[in-house]
C-alpha positions in Angstrom: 60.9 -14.1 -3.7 57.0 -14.2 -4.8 55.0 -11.3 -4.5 52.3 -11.5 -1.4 49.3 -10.5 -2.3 47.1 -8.2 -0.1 43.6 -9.7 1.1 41.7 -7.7 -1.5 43.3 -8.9 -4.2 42.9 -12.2 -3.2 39.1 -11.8 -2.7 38.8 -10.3 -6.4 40.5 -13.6 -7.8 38.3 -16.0 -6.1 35.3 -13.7 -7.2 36.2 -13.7 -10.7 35.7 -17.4 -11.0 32.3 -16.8 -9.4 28.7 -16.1 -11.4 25.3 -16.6 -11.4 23.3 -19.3 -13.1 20.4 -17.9 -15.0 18.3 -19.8 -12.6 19.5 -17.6 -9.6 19.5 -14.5 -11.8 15.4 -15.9 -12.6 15.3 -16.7 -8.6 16.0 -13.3 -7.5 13.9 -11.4 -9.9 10.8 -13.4 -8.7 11.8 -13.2 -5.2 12.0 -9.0 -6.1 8.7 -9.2 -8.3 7.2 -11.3 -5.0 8.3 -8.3 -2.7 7.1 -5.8 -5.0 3.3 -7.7 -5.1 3.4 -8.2 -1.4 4.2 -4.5 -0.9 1.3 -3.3 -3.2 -1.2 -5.8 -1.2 -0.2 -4.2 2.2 -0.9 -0.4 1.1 -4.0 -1.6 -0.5 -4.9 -3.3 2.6 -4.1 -1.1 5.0 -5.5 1.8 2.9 -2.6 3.5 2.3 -3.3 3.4 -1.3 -6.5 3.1 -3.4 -6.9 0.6 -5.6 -6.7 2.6 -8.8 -3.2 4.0 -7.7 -2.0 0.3 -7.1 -3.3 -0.4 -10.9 -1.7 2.3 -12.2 1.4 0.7 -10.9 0.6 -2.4 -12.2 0.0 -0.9 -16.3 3.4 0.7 -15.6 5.1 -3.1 -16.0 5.8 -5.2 -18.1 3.2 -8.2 -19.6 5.1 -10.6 -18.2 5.4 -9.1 -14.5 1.6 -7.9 -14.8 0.4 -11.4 -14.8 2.6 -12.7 -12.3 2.2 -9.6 -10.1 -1.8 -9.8 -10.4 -1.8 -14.1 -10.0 0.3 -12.8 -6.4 -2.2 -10.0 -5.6 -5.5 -12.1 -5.8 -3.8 -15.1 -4.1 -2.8 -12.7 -1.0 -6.4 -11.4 -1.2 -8.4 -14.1 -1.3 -6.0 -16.0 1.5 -6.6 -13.0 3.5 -10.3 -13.3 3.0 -10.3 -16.6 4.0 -8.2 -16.3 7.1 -10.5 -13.3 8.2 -13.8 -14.9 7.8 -14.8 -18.6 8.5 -17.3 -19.9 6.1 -20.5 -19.9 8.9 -19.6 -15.9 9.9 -20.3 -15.1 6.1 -23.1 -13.0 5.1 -26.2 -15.2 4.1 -24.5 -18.1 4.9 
């Protein structure tokens, strides 16, 4: 008679087969690089961290995840200026 297998082992022969493209393995690392930038611009926000500590983070990357992180940061910032104030409540305007 065959041999049954148990439902693990099963599981790890259908997973075996299985891998990522490099364009989900890019997908998830700018979805965790995303994350990362949101999560600085909420504790600058919300003052939970100054801006030079949130730098500091920043120099601690690498080139290419500085520029994408800081592209992120002054989108967020700029959309949440704009959100706050409408052009006739600005100062001077």
């Amino acid at each position: 008679m065959g041999e049954i297998k148990s439902t693990l082992e099963l599981a790890l022969e259908r997973t075996r087969k299985l891998s990522m493209t490099q364009d989900e393995k890019d997908e998830i690392k700018r979805q965790e690089l995303l994350k990362k930038a949101m999560g600085l611009s909420r504790r600058y926000t919300e003052g939970h961290a100054p801006l030079r500590e949130i730098v500091r983070e920043i120099e601690r990357m690498s080139d290419q995840e500085k520029i994408k992180v800081r592209k992120t940061l002054l989108h967020q910032w700029v959309e949440t200026l704009s959100i706050e104030s409408e052009p006739g409540e600005w100062p001077g305007v």
